[in-house]
N, C-alpha and C positions, 0 to 999 in steps of 0.2 A: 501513597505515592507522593515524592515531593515533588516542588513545582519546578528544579529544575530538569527532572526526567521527565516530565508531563510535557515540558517547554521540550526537548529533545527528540519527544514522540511527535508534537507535532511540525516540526521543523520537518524531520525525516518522512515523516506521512506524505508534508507537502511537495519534498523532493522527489519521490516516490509517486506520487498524481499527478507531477508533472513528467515527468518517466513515459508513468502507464498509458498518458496519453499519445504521447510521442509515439510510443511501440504501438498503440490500438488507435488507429488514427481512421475515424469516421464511423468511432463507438463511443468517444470520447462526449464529455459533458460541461465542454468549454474548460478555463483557466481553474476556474471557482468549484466547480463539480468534479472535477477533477481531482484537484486538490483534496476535498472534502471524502472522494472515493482513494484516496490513497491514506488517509490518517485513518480510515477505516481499515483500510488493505494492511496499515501497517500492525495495526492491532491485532486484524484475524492472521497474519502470520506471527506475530509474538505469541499467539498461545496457539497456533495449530501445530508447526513446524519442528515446537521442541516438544510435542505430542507424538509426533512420526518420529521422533526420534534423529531429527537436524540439528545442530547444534547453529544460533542465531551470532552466534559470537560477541566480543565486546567493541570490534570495529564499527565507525561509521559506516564506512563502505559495505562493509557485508551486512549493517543495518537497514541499509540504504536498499541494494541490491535482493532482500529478503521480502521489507516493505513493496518493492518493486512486484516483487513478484504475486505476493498476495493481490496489489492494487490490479494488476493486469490480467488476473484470474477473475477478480470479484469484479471488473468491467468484461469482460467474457458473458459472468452469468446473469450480470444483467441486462448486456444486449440480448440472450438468448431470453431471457425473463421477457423484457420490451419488445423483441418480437411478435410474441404471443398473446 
């Protein structure tokens, strides 16, 4: 991986944790954790989504918006995980 797509992943991750927070608001893990669950979020949608058969595209925005959605799934499971 070179470092200017590694630098792109986490840009977009962070963009994307700050998202997921916004949309899951009072499962959130502040600015920082947040963050941190969206470069995760954006990752487990770069390799789950073009597994289903989504195509992730070469846009930011549908980077963005894909990121997004992994981060707000993967903050989902672990409030239900933190629950319990």
């Amino acid at each position: 991986m070179e470092f200017s797509s590694l630098l792109a992943m986490l840009i977009i991750g962070a963009i994307a944790g700050w998202l997921s927070g916004r949309i899951m608001k009072g499962r959130g893990f502040g600015v920082i954790g947040n963050i941190i669950v969206g470069i995760v979020g954006a990752f487990l949608a770069g390799t789950i989504f073009p597994a289903l058969g989504f195509s992730v595209g070469g846009g930011m925005v549908s980077s963005i918006f894909f990121a997004t959605i992994g981060a707000v799934i993967l903050l989902f499971l672990i409030g239900l995980v933190k629950k319990v």
